[in-house]
RODOLUM-561510 format. One record per residue (C-alpha): residue number from 1; x, z, y; chain. Coordinates in Angstrom, 1 decimal, padded with zeros to 4 digits. Layout:
<num:NUM | X:X | Z:Z | Y:Y | chaine:A>
...
This chain:
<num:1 | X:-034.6 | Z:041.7 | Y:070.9 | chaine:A>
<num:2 | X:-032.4 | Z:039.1 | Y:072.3 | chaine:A>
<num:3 | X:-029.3 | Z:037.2 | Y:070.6 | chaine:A>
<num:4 | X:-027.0 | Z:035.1 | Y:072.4 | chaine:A>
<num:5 | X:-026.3 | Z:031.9 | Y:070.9 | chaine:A>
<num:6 | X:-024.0 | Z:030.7 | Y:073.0 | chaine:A>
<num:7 | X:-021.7 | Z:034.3 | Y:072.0 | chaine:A>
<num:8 | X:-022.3 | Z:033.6 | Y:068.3 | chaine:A>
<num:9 | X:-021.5 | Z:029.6 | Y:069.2 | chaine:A>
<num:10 | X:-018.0 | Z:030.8 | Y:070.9 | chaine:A>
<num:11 | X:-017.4 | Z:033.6 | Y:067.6 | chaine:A>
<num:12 | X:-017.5 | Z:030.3 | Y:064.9 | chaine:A>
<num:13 | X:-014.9 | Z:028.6 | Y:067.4 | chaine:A>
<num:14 | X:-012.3 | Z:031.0 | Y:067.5 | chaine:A>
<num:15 | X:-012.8 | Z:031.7 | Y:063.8 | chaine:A>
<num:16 | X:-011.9 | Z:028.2 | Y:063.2 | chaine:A>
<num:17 | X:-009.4 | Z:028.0 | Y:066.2 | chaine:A>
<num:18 | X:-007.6 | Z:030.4 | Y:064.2 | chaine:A>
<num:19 | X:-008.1 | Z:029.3 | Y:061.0 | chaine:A>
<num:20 | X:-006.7 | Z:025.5 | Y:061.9 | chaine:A>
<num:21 | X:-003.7 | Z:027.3 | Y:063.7 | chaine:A>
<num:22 | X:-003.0 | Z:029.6 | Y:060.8 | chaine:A>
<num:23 | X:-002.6 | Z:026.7 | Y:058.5 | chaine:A>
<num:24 | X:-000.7 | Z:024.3 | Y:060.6 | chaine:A>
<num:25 | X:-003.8 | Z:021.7 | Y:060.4 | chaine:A>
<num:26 | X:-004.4 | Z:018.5 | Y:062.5 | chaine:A>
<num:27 | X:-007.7 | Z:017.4 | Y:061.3 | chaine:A>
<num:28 | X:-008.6 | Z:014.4 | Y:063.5 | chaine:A>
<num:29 | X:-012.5 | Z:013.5 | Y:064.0 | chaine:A>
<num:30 | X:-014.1 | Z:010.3 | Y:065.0 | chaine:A>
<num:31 | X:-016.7 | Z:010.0 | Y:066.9 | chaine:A>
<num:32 | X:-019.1 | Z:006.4 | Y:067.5 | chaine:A>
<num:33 | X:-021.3 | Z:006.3 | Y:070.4 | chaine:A>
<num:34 | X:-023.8 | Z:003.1 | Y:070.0 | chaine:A>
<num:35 | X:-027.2 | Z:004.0 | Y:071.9 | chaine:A>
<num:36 | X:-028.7 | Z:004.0 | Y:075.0 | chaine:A>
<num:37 | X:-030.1 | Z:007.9 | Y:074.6 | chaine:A>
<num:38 | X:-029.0 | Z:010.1 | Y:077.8 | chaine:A>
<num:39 | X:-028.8 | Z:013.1 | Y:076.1 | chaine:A>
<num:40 | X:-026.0 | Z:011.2 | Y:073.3 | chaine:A>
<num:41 | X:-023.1 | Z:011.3 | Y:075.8 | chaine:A>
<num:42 | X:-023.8 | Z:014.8 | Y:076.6 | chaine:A>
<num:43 | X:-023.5 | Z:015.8 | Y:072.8 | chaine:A>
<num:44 | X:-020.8 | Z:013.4 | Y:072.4 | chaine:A>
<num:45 | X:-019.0 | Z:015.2 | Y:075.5 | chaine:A>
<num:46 | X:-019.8 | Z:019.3 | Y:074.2 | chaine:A>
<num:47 | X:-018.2 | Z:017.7 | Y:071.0 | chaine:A>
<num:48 | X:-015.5 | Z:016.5 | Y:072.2 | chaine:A>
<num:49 | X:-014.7 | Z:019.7 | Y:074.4 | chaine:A>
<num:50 | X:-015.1 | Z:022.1 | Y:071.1 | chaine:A>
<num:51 | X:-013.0 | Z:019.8 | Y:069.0 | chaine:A>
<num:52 | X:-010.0 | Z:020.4 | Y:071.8 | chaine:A>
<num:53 | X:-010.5 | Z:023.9 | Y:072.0 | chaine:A>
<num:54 | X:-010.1 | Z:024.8 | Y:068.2 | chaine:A>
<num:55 | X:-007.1 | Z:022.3 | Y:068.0 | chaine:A>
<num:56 | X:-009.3 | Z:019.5 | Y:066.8 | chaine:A>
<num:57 | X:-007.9 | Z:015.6 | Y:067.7 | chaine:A>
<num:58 | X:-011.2 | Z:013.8 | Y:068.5 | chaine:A>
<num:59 | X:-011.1 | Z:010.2 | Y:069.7 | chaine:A>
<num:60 | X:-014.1 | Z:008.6 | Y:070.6 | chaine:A>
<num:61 | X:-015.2 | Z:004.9 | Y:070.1 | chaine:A>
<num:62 | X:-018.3 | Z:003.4 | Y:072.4 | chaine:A>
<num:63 | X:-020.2 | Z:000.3 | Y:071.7 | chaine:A>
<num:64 | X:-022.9 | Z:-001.8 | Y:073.5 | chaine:A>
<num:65 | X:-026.1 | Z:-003.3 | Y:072.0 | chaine:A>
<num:66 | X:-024.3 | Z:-006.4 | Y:071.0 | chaine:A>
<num:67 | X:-021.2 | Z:-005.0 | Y:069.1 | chaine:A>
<num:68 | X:-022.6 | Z:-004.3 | Y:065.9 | chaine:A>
<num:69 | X:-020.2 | Z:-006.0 | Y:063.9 | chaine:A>
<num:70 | X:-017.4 | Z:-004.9 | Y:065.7 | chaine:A>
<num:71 | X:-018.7 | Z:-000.8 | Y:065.3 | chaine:A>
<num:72 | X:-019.2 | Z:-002.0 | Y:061.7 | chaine:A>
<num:73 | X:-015.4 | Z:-003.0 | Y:061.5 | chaine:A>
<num:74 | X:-014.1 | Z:-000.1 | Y:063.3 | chaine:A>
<num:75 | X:-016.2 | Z:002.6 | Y:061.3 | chaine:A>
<num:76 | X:-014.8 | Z:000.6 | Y:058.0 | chaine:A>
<num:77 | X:-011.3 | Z:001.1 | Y:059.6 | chaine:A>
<num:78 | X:-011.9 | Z:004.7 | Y:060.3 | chaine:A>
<num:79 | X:-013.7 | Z:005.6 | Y:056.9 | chaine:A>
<num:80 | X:-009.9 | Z:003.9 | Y:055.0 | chaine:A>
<num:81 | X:-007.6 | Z:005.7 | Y:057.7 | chaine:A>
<num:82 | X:-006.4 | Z:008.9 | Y:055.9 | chaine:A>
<num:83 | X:-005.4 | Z:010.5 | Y:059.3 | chaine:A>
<num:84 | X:-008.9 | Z:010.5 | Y:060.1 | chaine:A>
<num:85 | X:-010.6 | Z:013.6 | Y:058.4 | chaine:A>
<num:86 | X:-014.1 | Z:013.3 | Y:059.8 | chaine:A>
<num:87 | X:-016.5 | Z:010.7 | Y:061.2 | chaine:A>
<num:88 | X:-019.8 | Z:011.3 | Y:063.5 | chaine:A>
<num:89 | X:-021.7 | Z:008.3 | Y:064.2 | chaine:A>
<num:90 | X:-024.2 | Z:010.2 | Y:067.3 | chaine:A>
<num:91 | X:-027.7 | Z:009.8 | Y:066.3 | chaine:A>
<num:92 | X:-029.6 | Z:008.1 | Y:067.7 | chaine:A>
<num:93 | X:-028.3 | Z:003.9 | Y:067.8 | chaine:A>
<num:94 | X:-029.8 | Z:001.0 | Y:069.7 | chaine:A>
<num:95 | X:-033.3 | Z:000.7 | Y:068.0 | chaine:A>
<num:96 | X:-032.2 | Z:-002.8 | Y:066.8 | chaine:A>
<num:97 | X:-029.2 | Z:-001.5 | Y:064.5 | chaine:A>
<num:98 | X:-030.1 | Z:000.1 | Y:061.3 | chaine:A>
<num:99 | X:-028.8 | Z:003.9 | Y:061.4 | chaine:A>
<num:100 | X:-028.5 | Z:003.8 | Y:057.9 | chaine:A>
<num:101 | X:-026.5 | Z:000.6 | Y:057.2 | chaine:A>
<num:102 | X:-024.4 | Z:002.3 | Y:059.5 | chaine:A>
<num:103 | X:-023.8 | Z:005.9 | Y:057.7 | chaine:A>
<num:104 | X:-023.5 | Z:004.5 | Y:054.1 | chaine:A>
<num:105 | X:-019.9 | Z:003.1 | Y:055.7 | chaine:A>
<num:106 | X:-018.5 | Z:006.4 | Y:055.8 | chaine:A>
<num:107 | X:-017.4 | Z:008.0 | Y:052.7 | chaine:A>
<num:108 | X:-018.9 | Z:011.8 | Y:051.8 | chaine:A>
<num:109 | X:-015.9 | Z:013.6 | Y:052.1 | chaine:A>
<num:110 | X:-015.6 | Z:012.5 | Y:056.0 | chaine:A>
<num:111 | X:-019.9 | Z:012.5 | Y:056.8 | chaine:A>
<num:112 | X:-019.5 | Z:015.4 | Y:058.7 | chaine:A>
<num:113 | X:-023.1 | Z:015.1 | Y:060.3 | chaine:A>
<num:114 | X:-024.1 | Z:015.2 | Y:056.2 | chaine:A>
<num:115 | X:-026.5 | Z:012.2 | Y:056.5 | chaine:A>
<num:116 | X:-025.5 | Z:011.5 | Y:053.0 | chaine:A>
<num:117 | X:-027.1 | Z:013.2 | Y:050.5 | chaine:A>
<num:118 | X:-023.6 | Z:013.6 | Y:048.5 | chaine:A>
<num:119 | X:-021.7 | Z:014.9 | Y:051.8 | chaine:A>
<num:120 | X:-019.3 | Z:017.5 | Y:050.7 | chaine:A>
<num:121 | X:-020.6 | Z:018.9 | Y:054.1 | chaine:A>
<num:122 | X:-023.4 | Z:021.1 | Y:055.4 | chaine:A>
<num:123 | X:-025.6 | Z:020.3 | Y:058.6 | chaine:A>
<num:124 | X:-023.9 | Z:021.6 | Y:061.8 | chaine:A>
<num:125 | X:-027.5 | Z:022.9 | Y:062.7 | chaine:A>
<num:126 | X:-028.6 | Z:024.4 | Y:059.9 | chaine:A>
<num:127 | X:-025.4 | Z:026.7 | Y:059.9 | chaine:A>
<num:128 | X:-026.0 | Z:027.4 | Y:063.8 | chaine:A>
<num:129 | X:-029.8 | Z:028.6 | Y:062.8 | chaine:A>
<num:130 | X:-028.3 | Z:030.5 | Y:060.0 | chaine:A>
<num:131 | X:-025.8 | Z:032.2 | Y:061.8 | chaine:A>
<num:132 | X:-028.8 | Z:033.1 | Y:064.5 | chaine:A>
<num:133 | X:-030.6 | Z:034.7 | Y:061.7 | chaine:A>
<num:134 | X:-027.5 | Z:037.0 | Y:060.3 | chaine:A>
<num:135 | X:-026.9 | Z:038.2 | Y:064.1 | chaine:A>
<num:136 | X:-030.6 | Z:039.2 | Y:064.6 | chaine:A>
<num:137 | X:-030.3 | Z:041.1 | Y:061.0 | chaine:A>
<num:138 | X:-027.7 | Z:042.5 | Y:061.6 | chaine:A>
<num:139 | X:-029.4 | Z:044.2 | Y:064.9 | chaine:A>
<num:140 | X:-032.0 | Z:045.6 | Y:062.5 | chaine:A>
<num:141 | X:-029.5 | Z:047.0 | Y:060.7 | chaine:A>
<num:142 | X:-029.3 | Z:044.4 | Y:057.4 | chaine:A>
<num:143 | X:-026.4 | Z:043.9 | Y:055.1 | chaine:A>
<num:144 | X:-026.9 | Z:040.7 | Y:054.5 | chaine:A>
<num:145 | X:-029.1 | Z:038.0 | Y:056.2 | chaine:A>
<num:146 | X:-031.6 | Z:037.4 | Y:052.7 | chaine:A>
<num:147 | X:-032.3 | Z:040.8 | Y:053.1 | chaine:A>
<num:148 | X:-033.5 | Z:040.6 | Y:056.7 | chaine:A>
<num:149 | X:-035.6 | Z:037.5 | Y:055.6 | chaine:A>
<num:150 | X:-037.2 | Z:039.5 | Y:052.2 | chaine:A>
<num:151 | X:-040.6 | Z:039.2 | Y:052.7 | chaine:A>
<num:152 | X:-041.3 | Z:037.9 | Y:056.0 | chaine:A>
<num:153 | X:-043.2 | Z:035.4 | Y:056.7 | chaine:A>
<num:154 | X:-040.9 | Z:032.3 | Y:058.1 | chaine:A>
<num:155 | X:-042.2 | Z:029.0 | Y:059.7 | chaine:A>
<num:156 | X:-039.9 | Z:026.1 | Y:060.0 | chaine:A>
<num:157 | X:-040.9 | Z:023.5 | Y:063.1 | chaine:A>
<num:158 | X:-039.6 | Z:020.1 | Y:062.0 | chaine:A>
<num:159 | X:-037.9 | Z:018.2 | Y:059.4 | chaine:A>
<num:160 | X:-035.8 | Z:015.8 | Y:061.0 | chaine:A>
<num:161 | X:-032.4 | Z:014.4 | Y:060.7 | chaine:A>
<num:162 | X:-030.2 | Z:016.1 | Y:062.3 | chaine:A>
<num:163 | X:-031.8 | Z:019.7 | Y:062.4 | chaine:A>
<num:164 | X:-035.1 | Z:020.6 | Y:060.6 | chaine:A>
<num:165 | X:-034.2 | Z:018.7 | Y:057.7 | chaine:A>
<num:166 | X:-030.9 | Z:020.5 | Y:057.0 | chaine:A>
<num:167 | X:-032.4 | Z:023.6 | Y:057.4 | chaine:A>
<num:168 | X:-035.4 | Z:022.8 | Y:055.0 | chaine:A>
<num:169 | X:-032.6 | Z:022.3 | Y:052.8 | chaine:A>
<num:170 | X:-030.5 | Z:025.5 | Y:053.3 | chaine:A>
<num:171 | X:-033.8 | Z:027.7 | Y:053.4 | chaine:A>
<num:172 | X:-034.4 | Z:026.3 | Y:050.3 | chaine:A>
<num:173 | X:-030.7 | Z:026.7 | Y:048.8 | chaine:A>
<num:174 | X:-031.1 | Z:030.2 | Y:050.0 | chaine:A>
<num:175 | X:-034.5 | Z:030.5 | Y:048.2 | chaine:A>
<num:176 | X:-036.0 | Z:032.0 | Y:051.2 | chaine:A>
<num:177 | X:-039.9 | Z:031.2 | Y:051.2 | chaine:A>
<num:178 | X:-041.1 | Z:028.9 | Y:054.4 | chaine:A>
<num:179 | X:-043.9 | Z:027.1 | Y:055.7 | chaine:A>
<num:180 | X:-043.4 | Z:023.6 | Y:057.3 | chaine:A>
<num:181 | X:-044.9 | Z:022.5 | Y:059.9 | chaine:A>
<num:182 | X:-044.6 | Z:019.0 | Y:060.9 | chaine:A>
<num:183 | X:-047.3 | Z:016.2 | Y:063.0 | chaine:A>
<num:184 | X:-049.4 | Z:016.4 | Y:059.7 | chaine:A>
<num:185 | X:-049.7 | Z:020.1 | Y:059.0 | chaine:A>
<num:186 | X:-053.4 | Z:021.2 | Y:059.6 | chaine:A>
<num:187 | X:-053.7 | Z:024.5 | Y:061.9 | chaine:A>
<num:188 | X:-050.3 | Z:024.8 | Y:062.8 | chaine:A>
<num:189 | X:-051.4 | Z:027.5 | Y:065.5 | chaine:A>
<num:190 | X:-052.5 | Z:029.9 | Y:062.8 | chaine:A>
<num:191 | X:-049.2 | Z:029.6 | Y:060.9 | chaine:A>
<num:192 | X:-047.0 | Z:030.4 | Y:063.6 | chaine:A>
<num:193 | X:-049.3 | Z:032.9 | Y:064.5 | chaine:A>
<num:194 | X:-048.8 | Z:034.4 | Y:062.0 | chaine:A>
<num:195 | X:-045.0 | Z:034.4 | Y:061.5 | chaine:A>
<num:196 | X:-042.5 | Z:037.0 | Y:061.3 | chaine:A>
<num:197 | X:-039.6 | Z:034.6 | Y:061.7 | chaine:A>
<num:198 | X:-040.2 | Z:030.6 | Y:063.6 | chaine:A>
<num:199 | X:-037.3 | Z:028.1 | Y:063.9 | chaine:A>
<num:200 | X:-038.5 | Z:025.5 | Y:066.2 | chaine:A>
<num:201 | X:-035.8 | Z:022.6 | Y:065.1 | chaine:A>
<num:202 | X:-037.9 | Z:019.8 | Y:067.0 | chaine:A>
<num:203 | X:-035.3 | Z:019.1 | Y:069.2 | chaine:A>
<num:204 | X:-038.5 | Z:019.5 | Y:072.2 | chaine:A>
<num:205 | X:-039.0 | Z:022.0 | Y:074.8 | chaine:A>
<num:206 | X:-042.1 | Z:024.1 | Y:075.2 | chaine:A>
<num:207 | X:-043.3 | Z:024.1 | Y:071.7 | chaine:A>
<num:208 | X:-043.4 | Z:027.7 | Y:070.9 | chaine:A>
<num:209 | X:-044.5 | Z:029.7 | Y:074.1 | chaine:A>
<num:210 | X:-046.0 | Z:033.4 | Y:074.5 | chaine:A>
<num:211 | X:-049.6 | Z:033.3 | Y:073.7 | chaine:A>
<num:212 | X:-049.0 | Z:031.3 | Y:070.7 | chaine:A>
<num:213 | X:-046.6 | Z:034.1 | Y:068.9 | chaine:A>
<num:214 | X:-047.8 | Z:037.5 | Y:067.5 | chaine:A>
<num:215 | X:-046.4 | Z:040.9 | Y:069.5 | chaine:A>
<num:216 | X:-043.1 | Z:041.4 | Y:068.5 | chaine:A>
């Protein structure tokens, strides 16, 4: 059984498309770029793209290893600008800056990435995952996506920032029992195993492959 995320992706930005049009909104989003990570412009530039598709201004601002200041000043600019509805400082920053100096300059109501805990927000990735989860329910035939996940047995690769850990979270909202598996986790193999349900949110290739799944 296959699911495309990429169709589900496209579904959530048509919804919103048509949401933002219906209500004559110009929500504008800020987005800081301060790393040398290869794979942050390409986020940066998907984000960018989606933003302009559903209607969404999105201006980005770029700064090199010896800007801090100035990316300090701009993000305190951005965070008191009432035109600008969202901020997303790409993660990760030059190993020298302090990510989380950085995030405690945005207020909650625009931390759209929800790295603060009191974000009026939920993680980007954690909705993705659960969206994934409702579309593979509803191909078994479930009304809703906790009924799909009654009584399975669900692993949960990861705990990080910007995807495992916002998904621990929802899971746990949800109250939908998991077992987490992180670098510490003692016989990982026989957990997944085991599964009925794995969300790799490692942000790695390879991690799960054939052999190390159960048949179906």
């Amino acid at each position: 059984m296959q699911v495309s995320g990429k169709e589900i992706a496209d579904k959530i930005l048509e919804s919103l498309q048509e949401e933002i049009a219906e209500q004559s909104l110009k929500p504008k989003l800020a987005i800081i770029l301060a790393g040398d990570n290869p794979a942050s412009q390409i986020y940066v530039n998907r984000k960018i793209k989606a933003a302009e598709k559903i209607g969404v201004i999105a201006e980005l601002y770029q700064f090199q290893k010896t800007e801090l200041e100035k990316c300090k000043e701009t993000l305190q600019k951005l965070d008191n600008d009432p035109s600008v509805h969202g901020i997303i400082i790409q993660y990760p920053v030059f190993e020298s800056w302090d990510f989380g100096s950085l995030a405690n300059l945005v207020r909650p109501n625009k931390d759209v990435d929800v790295f603060l805990p009191d974000s009026k927000f939920r993680g980007a990735t954690a909705l993705g995952i659960w969206e994934m989860l409702t579309a593979f329910g509803k191909l078994e035939g479930f009304s809703s996506t906790e009924e799909f996940l009654k009584g399975k047995k669900v692993v949960l690769l990861g705990k990080g920032r910007t995807a495992g850990g916002p998904t621990r979270e929802l899971l746990t909202e949800k109250q939908i029992p998991f077992n987490l598996i992180d670098s510490k986790t003692e016989n990982p193999e026989e957990l997944i195993k085991n599964a009925d349900v794995i969300i790799s949110a490692t942000g790695r290739k390879h991690i799960i492959t054939g052999d190390k799944i159960k048949e179906g």
